[in-house]
N, C-alpha and C positions, 0 to 999 in steps of 0.2 A: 504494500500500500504506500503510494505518494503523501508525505506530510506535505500539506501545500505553504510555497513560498510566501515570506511576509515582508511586504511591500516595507515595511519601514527604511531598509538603509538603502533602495533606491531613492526614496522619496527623501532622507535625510540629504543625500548627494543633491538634488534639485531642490529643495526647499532653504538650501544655507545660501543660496545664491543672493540673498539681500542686498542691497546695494549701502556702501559706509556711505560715511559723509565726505563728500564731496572736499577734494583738496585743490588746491591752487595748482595749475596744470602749469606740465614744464613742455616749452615750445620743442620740435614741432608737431603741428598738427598728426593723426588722431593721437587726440588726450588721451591719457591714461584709463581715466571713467567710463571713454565708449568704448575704447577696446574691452572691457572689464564686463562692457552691457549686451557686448557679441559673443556669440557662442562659434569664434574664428580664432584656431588655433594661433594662425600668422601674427593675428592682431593680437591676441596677447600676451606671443613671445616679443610682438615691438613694446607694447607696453613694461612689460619688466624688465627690457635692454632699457628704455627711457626712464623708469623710475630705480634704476641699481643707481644711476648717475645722480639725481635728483634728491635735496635732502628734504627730510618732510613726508618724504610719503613709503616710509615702511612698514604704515597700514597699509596702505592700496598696494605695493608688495608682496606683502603675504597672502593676501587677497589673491593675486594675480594668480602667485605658485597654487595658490590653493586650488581656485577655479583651473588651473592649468595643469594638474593630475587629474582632475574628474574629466577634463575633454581628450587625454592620452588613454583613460582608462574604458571610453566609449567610441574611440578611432576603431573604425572596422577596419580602414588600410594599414592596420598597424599587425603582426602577429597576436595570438594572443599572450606570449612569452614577452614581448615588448612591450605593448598595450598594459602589462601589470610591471614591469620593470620601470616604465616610466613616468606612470600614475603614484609610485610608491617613492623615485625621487624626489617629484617637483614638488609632493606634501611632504615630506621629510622638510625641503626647505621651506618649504613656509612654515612648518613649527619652528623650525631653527630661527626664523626672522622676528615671528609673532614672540617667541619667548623672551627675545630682544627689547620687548617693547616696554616704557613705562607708562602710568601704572598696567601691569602683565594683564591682557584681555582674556580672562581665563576662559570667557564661553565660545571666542574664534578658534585658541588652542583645541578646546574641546571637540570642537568642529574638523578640526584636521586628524584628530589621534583618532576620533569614532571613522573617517572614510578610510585612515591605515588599517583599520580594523575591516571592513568592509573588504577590502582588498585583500587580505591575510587570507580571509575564509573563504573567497573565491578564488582565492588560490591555495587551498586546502591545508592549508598551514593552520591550523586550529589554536596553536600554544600562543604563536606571536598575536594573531587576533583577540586572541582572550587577554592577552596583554596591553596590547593597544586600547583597549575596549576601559579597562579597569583603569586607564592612566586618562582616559576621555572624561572616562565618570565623575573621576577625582576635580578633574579641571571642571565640569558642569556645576558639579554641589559648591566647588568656594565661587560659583557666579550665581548661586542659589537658580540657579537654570531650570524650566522644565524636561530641557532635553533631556537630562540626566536618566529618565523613565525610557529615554531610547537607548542608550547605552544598556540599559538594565534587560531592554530585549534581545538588545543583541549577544549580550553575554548570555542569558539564555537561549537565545538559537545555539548559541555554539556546547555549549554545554547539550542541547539533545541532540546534535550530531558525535556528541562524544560517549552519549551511552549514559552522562552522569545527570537521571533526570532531579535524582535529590535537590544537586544546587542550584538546575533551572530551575524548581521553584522556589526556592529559596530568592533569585533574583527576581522573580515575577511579583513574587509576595512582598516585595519591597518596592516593587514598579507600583504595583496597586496600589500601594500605601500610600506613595507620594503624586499620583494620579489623582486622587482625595485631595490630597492638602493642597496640590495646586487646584484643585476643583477644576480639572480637563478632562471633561468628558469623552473625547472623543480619544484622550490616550487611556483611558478609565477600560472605554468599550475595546481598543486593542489590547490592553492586559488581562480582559477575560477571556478573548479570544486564543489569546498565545499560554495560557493557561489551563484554559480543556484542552489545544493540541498536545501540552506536555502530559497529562493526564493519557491522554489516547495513547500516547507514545508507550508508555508503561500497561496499557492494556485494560485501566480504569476508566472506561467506558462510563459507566453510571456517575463517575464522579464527575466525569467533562461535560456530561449534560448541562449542569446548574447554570456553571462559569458559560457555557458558551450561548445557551439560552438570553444570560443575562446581554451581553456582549451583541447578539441578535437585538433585542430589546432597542441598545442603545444606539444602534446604528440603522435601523428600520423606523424611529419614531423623529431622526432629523425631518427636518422641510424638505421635500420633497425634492426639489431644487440642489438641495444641498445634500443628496444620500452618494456616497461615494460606492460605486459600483467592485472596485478592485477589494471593500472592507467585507462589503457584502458577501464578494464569491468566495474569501478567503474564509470567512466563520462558515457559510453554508457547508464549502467542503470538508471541514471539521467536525460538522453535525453531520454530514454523509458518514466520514469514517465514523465517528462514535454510531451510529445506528446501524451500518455494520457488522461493527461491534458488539453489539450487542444482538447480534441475530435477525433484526426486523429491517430487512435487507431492502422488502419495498420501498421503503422510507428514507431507505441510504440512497438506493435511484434519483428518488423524486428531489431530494436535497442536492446531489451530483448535478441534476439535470437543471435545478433553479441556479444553480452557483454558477454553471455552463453559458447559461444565458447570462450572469452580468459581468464572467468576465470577456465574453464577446463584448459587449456594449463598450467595456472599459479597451479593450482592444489589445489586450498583453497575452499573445501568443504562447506565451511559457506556463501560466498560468490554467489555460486553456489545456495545455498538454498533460499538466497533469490530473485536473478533473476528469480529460478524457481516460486518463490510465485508470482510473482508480474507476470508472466506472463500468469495466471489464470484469470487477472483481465479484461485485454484485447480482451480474451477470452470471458469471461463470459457476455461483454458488446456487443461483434459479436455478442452474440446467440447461440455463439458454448458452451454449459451449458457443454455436456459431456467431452469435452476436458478439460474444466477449471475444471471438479472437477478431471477428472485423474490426473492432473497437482499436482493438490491440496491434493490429496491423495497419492501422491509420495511426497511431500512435507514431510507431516503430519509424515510418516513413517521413513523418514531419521532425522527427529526433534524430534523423539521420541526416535531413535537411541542415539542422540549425547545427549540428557536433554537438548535441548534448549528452553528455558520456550517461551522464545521470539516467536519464529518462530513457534512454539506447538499454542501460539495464534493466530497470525499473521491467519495461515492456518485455523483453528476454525473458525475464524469471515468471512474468506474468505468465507470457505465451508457453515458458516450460511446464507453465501447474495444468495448463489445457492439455498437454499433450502426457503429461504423467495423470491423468483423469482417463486420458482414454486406451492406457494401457502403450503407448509409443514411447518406451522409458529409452531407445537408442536416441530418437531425437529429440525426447525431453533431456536428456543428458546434453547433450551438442549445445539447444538452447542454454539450458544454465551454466556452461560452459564461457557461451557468447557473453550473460550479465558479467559473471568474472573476469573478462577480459575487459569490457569497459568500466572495471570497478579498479583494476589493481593494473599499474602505468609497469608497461614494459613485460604485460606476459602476453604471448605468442604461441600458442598452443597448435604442434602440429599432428596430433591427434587426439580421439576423443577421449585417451586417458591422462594426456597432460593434465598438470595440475602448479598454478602456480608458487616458486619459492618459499622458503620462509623469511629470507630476505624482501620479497616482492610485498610479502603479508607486512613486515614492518613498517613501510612506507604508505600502504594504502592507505584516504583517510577515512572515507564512512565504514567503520568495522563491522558494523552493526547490519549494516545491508552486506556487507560480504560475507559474515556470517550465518544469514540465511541459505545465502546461495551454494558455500560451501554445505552450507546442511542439507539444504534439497538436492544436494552430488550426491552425499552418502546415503540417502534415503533411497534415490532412486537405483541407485547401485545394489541396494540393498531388495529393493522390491524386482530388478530385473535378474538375481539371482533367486529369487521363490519360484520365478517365472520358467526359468533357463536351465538352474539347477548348475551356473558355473561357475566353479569355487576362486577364479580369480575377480570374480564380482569381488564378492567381498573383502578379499587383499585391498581394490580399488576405496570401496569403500570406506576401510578403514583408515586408508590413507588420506582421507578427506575426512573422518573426522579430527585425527592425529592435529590436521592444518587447522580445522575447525577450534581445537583447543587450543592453539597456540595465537590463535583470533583473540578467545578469549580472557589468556592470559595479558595480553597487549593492552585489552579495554580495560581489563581490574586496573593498569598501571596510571590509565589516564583517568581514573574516577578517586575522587575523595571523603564524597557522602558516604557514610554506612548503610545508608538508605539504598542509593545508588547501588551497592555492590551487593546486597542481598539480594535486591533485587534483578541485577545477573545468574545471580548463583540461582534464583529460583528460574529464572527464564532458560536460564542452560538446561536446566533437569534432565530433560528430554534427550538433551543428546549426548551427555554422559549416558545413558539407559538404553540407545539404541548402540551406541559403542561398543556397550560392555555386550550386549545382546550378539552384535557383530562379532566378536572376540569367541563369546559362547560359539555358535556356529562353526567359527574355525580350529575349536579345541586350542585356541590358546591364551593360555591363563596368564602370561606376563600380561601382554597387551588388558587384558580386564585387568588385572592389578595396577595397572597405568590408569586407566579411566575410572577406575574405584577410588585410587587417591585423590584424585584431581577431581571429584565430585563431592568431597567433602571438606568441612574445615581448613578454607583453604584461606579464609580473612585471619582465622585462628594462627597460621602459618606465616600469614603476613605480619602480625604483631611481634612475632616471635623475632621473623627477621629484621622485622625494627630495630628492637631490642640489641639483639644482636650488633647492628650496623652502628648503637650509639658505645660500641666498647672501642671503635677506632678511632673516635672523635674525643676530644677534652673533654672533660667533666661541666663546663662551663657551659659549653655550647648543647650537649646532652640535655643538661637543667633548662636551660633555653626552649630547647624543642618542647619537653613538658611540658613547662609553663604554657606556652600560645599552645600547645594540645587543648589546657585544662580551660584556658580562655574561651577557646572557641568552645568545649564541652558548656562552660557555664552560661556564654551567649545564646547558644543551640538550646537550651533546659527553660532559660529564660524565656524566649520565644515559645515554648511547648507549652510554658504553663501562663501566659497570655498578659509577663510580665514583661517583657523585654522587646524590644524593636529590633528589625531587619538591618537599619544600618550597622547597630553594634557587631549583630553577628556578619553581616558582609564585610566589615573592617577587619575582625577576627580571622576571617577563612584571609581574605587575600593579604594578612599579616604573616601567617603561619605556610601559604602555599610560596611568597616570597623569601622566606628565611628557608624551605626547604630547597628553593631552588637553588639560591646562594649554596645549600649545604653540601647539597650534591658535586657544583663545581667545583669547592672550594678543596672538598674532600672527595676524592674519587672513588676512593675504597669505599667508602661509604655507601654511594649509590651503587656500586657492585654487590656487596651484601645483602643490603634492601631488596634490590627486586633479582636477585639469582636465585626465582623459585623454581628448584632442579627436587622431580620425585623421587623418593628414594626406591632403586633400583632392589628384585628380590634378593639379590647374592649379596648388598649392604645390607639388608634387612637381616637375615642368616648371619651376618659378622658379627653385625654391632650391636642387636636386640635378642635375638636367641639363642640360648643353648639347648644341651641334649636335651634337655628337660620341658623345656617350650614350645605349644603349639599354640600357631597365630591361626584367627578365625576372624575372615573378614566378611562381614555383608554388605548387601547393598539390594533395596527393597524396589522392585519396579513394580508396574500396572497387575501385573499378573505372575509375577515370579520372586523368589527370594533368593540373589544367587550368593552361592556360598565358596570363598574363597579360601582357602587352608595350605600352610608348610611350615616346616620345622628344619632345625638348622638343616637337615639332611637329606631331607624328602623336598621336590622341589614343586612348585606351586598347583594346584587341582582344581580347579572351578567346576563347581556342579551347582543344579538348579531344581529348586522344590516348588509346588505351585503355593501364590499367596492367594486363597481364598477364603470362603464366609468361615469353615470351620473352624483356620488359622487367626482367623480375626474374632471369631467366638471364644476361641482359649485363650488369646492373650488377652482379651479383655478380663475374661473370667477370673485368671489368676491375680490379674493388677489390681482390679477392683478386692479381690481377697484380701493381696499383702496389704492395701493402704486404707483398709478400713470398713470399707463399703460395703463388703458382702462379707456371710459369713460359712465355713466348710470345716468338717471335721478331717480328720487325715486322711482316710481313704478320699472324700470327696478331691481335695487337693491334690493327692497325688494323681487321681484319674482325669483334671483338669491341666494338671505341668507336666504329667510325663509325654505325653504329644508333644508338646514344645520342644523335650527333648528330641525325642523321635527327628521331627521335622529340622530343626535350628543344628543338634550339635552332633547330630548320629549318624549323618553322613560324612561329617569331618572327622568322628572322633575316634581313637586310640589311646586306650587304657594306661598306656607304659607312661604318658606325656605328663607329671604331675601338676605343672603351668598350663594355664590357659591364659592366652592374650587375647580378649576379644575386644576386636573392633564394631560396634554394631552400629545400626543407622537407622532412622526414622525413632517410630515406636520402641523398636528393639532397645534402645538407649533408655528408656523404663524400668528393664525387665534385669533381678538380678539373676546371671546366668547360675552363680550357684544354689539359687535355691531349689533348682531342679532336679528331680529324683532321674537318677542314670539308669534306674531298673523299676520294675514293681513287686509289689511286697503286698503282705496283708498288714498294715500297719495298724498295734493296737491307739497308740499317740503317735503326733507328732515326730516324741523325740525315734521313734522306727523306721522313719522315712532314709531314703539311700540317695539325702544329696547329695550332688557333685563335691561340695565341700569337704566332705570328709575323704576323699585321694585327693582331691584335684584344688591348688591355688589360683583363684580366678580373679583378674584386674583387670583394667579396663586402658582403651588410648581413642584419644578422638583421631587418629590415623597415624601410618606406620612411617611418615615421614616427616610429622609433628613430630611423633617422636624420637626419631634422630637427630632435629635440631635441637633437643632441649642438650644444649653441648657443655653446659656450667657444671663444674663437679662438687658430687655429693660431698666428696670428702673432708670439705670447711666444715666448719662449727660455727656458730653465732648463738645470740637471744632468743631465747625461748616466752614468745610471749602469747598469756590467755587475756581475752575480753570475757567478761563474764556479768551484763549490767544487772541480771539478776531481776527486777524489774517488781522488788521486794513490796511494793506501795502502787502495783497498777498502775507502775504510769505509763500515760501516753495508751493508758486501754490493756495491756498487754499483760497475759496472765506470770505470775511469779514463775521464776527457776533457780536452779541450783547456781549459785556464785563458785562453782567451782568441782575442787571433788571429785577431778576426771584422772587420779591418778600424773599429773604433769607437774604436780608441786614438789615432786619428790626427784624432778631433774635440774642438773647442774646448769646454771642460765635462767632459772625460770624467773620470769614476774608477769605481774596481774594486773587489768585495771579493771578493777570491779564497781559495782553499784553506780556513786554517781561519779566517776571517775573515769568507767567505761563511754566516755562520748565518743562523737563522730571524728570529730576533728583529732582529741587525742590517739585514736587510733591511725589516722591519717599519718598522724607526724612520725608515730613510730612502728609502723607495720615496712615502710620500706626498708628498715634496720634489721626485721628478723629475720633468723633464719627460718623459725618452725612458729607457725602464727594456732591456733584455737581459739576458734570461735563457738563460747556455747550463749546461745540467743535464740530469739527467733528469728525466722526467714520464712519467706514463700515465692512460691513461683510465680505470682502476682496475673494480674487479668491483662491483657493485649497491653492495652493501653501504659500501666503504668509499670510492667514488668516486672523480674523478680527483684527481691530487695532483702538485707539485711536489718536489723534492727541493732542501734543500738540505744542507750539509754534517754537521747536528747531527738534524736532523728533519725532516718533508714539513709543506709545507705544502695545507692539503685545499680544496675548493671553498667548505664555510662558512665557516671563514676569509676566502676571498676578499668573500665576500660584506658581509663586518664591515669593508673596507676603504671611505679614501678617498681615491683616485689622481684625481693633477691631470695624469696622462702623458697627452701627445697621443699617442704608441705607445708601445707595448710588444710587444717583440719575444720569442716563446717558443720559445727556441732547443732547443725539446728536443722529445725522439718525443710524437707521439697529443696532441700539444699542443690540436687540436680535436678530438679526438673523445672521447665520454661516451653516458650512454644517455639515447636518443631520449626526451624528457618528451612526448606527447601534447601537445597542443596550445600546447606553448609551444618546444620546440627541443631540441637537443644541450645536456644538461648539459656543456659542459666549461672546461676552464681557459681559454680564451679566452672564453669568452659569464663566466665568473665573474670576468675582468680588465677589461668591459666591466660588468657589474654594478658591480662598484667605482668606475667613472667611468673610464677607458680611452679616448679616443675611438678608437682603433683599433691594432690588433690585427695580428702578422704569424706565422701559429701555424701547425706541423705537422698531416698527415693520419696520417703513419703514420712510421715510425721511418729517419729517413734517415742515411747514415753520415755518420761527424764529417769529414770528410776533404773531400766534396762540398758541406758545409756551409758548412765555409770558407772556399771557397770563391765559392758563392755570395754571404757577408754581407760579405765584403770588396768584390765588389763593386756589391753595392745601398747598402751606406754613401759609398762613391765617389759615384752615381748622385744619391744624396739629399743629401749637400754640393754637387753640379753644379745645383743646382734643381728635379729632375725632385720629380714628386709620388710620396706613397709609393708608390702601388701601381706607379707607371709605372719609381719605380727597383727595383720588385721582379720587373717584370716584364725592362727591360732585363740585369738583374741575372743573369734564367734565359737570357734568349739568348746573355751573351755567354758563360755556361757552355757554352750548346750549342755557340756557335763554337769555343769553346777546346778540349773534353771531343775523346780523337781514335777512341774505338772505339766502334760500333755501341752494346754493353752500356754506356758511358758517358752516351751521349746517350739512353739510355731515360729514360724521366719517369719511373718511381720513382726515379731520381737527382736531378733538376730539380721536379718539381711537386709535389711534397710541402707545400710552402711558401705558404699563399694569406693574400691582405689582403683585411681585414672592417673596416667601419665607414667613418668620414670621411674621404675624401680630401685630398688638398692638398701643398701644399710643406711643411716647415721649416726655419726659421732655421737650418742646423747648417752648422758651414764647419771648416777643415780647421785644425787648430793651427797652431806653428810646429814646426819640430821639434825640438828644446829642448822646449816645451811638450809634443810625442808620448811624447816618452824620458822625461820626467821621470814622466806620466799614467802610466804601463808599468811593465814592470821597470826602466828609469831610475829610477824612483822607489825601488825598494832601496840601486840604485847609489850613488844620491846621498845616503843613510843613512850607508852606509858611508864613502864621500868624507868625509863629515860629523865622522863619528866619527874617520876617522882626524887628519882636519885639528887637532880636536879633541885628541888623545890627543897628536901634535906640539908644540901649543901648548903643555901641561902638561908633557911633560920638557925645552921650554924654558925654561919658569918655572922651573923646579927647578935 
């Protein structure tokens, strides 16, 4: 589908043409003023030969150069390689002359740096336009300008040819605002316009309604006289696409077909082209095949007329969906082929299996539409082997998805919203799923192991290498980068909760995206670190994370299948596939609802509800001999703890009779196998051992009392507390980056969409962004409170929750709740896995002896149920730590000892002084 083009930076290019004030003309004749009032090249290179000479007129000057890129930039006798070569000088110099000027005319600046922008982006240079654009804005707001809401669209065009629609509307939403306060209606009605298309663009259809209705509204209820025919057709075809969108496809016609007719009237051929494109689609989706390719082949022929590379593809990938509809996948290949080739500069395809570079892919700029196309290559590849039954289809295919994912590793690099790249990660879905699908079909399990990583947690991986990249840079500049992180989070929070303005946060983002650019230059290494996201390969995986004893279990949940990936240092990788149906989704509800409360089952009933799970999830990967389990799991599965699942069936009289996996098998968890080989920081340090424990003794803030403590950690070497009202936000903040081993016993929850999971501590919660602003040097951190991992499922990246946001922060691992377990069993349990983890056992193994010897001790059936015991699971790096047991003098003092010995203090003290006396 064509976004249709928005007239603003031609019309900003024609509407600055205002004429200054009129200067004292230097002889001879034509004056400076008519050349300046002609749209003749000749004439206004005489005029700026006569005014370089002239003093006085280094307004009409800059003027001149100004006006004198926009008529270089519209020479049709010019190349189009020239044509922008020399549009981007002549305004170069006229900012050079305008900035000369006193006092500095900040809204003609402005005027020039918005047309270098203008220029950038048609010439596909995205980074330098978004630059130009933000340096225009700047100069429009100190002339308190209303232009400045044009620059704000323009940085939002560029921003949705970049994929990153978060900041578009981040910049919209700040257009709109100031659209208000200058009370301009008519940039009022194109901010809601360019607001549902960013909307559509992301696939919120129902959202773009409102905006672009409203936008309708204000552009249909002008004087009649005064209705601008190019606003018109522009919002109509926005309501086409959204009712498309939305299925009521008649209605996307009838909207195409009104917007057709007024940008005829208006007379912009370009325009036209793409209403015509787009109205193929609608077509094509009736049934009406013939109509949509005529459409489409008047298209094709007036874009080949004009060298619109754009719209030359656009029509290609249209005309390939017609011809993959009617079963013609050799020449539906060829077609999309054809879009590819007018999408990425310098491929050349001399057959219908070429496929362009990965160097070619670097350079291309709309990624986003080659993206598709590379996907409708491997689709089709894919469906002309069902057809064919020939196994180097899918070699083909695969190799366009390979290209496909390296598309879209390119777009995560150019986007900055977390909005923005979730929202990739969710739109990719699909094609990580037909990949790994492709991969299944040809029996090879690396290749799904490539497309399994790279389908999840892959922002999580991006933090990581942040982190990482700030170990080559100074400590000064590191604390820097944090800082404007934490600005823009708080600006960002601000604006969410309907306290904060859009300037502040646009100052924030383009403070922070300018300090990273400088970082990158400044520090090379740096930006190599950062973005060298390399998967970790399966023969790395076998070195560096498993031994004899380890087997890694990886899933990955699609429409209809659950495929299961499995190897050990030894054994080398196996992909097999289970079907995910109503059954599988009957028992895993069945059981989760059990552990967390909801429902209730006696032992046999549980076991005949989880042993399937096992069956299905771990009995096609699994092997007895393996006492570690590494499992990676994905969607729902991230729920589920693996060990509570009985390995066989039994007649069990309790609970404690069941034959969980627990009892042979050490089971922990990793949000993927190549997170965890960068967690590269070694265990082997020691630091602070610190617990939060607000305890919440007096209800405050609502929140039911807990234990201050108690969990067995007072009795290790390092340890302190901040308890009751001691335990705030902020003092945790200042020294949670100092620890090494953090415990947290509070409350927590997974929290509702909106406001997400959150900690609690005594004065305030602390929420997921936040965490993400952080930087923790903890080898663990312990989340001693309910729904500690559970949040909502992000498409292709994981469980939002406070454990994946305590690993965001740099955590190497993590010991977090499923569901809300009481404080009593808790207790028990973490007294003693801290025993376990000062005897040397490694974390997960003291967490897992930790639930057995609960099991042993616990004496009633209901005690030994695993909603009592498994609640509890470890993610991330394994290993020992340094941690050993105080003296006890050193425990009592760490404790309430430590009040004790206040008051001892104090009294000895107050003795002192009436014996002085």
């Amino acid at each position: 589908m064509t976004l249709p083009p928005f007239r603003y930076s031609l019309l900003f290019l024609v509407l600055l043409f205002t004429a200054e004030g009129t200067r004292a003309q230097c002889p001879p004749v034509p004056s400076v003023q008519q050349a300046l009032d002609s749209w003749d090249v000749e004439l206004t290179l005489s005029a700026i030969r006569q005014a370089e000479n002239c003093e006085g007129y280094r307004d009409s000057l800059g003027w001149a150069y100004h006006r004198l890129g926009v008529f270089y930039y519209y020479d049709e006798a010019l190349s189009p390689e020239e044509r922008v070569a020399k549009a981007l000088q002549a305004t170069r110099r006229a900012i050079d002359i305008r900035s000369g000027l006193s006092p500095l005319p900040y809204e003609q600046v402005g005027q020039s740096y918005l047309n270098l922008a203008f220029f950038y982006q048609d010439q596909l240079n995205y980074d330098e336009a978004a630059k130009e654009a933000l340096t225009a804005l700047e100069a429009f707001e100190k002339a308190e300008a209303p232009q400045a809401i044009n620059c704000l669209w323009k940085l939002a065009d560029i921003m949705e040819l970049l994929g990153d629609y978060g900041k578009a509307l981040h910049y919209l939403e700040l257009a709109r605002e100031k659209a208000l306060r200058f009370k301009d209606t008519l940039r009022l009605a194109d901010s809601y316009n360019v607001i549902g298309r960013a909307f559509n663009a992301q696939g919120l259809h129902q959202e773009a309604l409102e905006p672009l209705n409203q936008a309708y509204t204000l552009f249909s209820s002008r004087p009649r006289d005064q209705r601008d025919d190019y606003q018109l057709a522009s919002c109509l075809l926005n309501l086409g696409n959204t009712y498309d969108g939305l299925g009521r496809f008649e209605e996307a016609l009838a909207a195409y077909q009104a917007a057709l007719q007024h940008a005829r009237r208006y007379g912009d051929p370009g325009l036209e082209l793409s209403i015509k494109n787009n109205i193929a689609i609608p077509l094509k989706k009736l049934g009406r095949l013939a109509e949509s390719e005529q459409a489409l082949r008047e298209v094709l022929r007036y874009a080949m007329e004009k060298e619109s590379q754009k719209d030359m593809a656009a029509a290609y990938d249209n005309l390939g969906d017609l011809y993959f509809l009617r079963g013609d996948f050799s020449r539906a290949l060829e077609l999309y082929q054809q879009a590819i080739v007018h999408t990425v500069s310098g491929f050349q395809p001399e057959s219908m299996v070429d496929e362009p570079s990965g160097s070619m892919l670097e350079k291309a700029a709309d990624k986003a539409r080659l993206l598709n196309f590379l996907s409708n290559r491997a689709q089709t590849w894919k469906a002309y082997y069902e057809k064919d039954q020939k196994r180097e289809y899918l070699g083909h295919a695969l190799q366009c998805y390979r290209l496909a994912d390296q598309v879209i590793g390119l777009m995560r690099q150019e986007h900055s919203e977390q909005s923005s790249k979730l929202f990739w990660r969710n739109t990719t879905r699909p094609v990580y799923e037909q990949a790994i699908e492709t991969a299944y079909w040809l029996g090879d399990a690396e290749q799904a192991f490539f497309f399994m990583e790279k389908s999840r947690a892959v922002l999580l991986l991006d933090a990581l290498l942040a982190g990482n990249a700030r170990q080559v840079v100074p400590d000064s500049i590191a604390r820097r980068e944090l800082q404007l992180k934490r600005r823009l989070l708080t600006a960002r929070q601000s604006m969410e909760n309907g306290e904060g303005d859009a300037a502040r946060l646009l100052d924030a983002q383009r403070t922070l995206e300018r300090f990273l650019d400088e970082l990158a230059e400044a520090y090379p290494a740096y930006h190599d670190i950062r973005y060298n996201l390399v998967v970790a390969h399966p023969e790395q995986v076998q070195a560096q994370l498993l031994d004899e004893e380890t087997l890694l279990v990886e899933y990955f949940l699609s429409g209809e299948f659950i495929y299961i990936l499995h190897f050990s240092r030894a054994v080398a990788p196996k992909l097999v596939r289970m079907p995910r149906d109503e059954a599988f989704a009957q028992q895993l509800q069945g059981v989760l609802s059990y552990l967390s409360g909801a429902g209730e089952a006696g032992p046999d009933a549980y076991q005949a509800m989880a042993y399937p799970l096992f069956q299905r999830l771990l009995e096609p990967a699994y092997a007895p001999q393996y006492s570690r389990l590494l499992i990676i799991p994905d969607g729902e599965l991230s729920f589920l703890p693996f060990d509570a699942l009985p390995g066989s069936l039994g007649q069990p009289a309790s609970f404690g009779q069941v034959d969980y996996l627990i009892r042979d098998h050490n089971v922990y968890y990793a949000y993927s196998a190549t997170v965890l080989s960068n967690l590269i920081r070694n265990d082997g340090a020691s630091g602070s051992l610190l617990q939060i424990a607000p305890g919440f003794e007096q209800g405050e803030r609502s929140l039911a009392p807990l234990s201050e403590g108690g969990r067995g950690m007072e009795r290790l070497d390092g340890y302190r507390i901040l308890r009751g009202r001691e335990a705030t936000k902020a003092r945790f903040l200042e020294q949670a980056s100092q620890a090494w081993l953090i415990h947290l016993t509070t409350h927590a929850s997974a929290g509702a969409e909106a406001a997400g999971p959150r900690i609690e501590f005594i004065d305030q919660p602390l929420g997921l962004p936040e965490l993400y602003a952080l930087e923790l040097s903890a080898q663990l951190v312990v989340l001693d409170a309910c729904q500690a991992n559970l949040g909502t499922i992000a498409t292709g990246e994981g469980v939002m929750s406070l454990a994946r946001g305590f690993a965001f922060a740099g955590a190497r691992s993590m010991v977090a709740s499923l569901w809300e377990v009481r404080d009593r069993y808790t207790a028990i349990l973490f007294q003693a896995f801290y025993r376990q983890l000062s005897a040397g056992k490694s974390k997960s193994e003291a967490l897992r002896q930790a639930k057995l010897a609960y099991l042993a001790q616990a004496q009633t059936s209901a005690e030994k149920s695993p909603r009592n015991w498994a609640g509890f699971v470890y993610i991330g790096k394994d290993g020992t730590m340094a941690v050993r047991e105080a003296s006890t003098l050193q425990s009592w003092f760490a404790g309430y000892g430590r009040l004790a010995g206040l008051l001892l203090l104090a009294g000895i003290a107050g003795w002192f002084l009436r014996r002085k006396r």
